[in-house]
N, C-alpha and C positions, 0 to 999 in steps of 0.2 A: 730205676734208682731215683730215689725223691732229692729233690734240691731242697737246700737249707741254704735261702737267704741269708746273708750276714747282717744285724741290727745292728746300727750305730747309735748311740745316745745323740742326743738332737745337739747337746755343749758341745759335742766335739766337730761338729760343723762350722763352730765358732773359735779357729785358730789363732785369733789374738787375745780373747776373751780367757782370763784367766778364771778357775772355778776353785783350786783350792790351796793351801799354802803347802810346800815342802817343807819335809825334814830333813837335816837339821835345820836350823833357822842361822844360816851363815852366810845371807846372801850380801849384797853391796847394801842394800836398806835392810837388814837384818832379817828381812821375810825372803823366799823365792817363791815363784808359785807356780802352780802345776795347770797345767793346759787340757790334759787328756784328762775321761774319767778314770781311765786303766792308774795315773798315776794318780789321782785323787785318793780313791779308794784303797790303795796300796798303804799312802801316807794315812789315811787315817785307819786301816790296819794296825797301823806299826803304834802309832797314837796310842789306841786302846790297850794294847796286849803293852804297853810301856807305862802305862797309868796304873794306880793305886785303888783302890776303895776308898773313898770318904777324902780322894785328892782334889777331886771337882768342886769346884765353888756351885754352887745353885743344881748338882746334881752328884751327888753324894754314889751312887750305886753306878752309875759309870765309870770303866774300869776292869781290867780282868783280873787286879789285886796278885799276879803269878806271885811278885817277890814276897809277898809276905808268906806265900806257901814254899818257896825256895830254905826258907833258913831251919826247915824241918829235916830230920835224915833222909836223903834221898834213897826212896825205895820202889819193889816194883808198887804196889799199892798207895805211892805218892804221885808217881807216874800216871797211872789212870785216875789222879783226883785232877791233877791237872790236865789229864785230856777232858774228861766232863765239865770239868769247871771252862776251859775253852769251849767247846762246844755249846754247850749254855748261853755263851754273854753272845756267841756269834749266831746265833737263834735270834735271841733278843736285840740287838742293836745293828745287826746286820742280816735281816731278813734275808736280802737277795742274793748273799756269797754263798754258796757250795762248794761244802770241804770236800776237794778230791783226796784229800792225803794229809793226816797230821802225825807228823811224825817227832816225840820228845826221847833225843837221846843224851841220857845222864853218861856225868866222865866223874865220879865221887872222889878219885883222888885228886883232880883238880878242882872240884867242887864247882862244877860248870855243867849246865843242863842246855845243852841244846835243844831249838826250836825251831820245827821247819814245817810249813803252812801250806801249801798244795791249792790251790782254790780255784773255784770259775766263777761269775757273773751270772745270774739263772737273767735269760732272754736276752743275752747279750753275746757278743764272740770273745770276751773278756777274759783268761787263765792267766794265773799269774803265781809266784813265790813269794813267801817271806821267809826269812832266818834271821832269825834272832839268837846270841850265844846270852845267856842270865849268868854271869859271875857274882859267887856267894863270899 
């Protein structure tokens, strides 16, 4: 049976060295910051799939833009624009995450599209969730 070393990113070696900010931003000095890369990568996860098109100052096409596809009828052929349109930005702007699982489930009476993210780290021992609920 082959052994599979666990790779650590070298910042997290560095336990006092903070590398990226949390979400929300509601700490005692309005920032909190995040230590590991597992919680790095997670917040700016959440960052992107929460960002707009053309919301970025100096980078206009970062952003997975979901809401402006949310105020459409939620259908099954809306569903899979927003699964490729996810899958896309997470190609582009996050080379190293691999989707285990994406999962968008619509509730159209409440008009709320859940979003649930599955992911790992390629060359790292990284896995991790996001859920995000999108109220229209």
């Amino acid at each position: 049976m082959a052994y599979q070393p666990r790779k650590i990113d070298p910042l997290d070696l560095q336990p006092r060295k903070a590398i990226g900010v949390a979400l929300p931003f509601s700490g005692d000095a309005v920032f909190n910051s995040t230590y590991q890369s597992k919680d790095a990568i997670r917040t700016n996860l959440i960052n992107y799939f929460l960002t707009g098109k053309r919301e970025r100052v100096f980078n206009p096409n970062f952003g997975a833009g979901l809401r402006d596809l949310l105020f459409e009828q939620i259908t099954q052929e809306r569903i899979e624009d927003l699964q490729a349109l996810i899958i896309e930005g997470l190609n582009l702007y996050f080379p190293r995450v691999e989707v285990i699982r994406l999962n968008l489930s619509p509730f159209p009476d409440e008009n709320i599209i859940s979003f649930a993210l599955n992911y790992r780290v390629v060359d790292t021992s990284i896995e991790d969730e996001v859920t995000i609920n999108f109220e229209v």
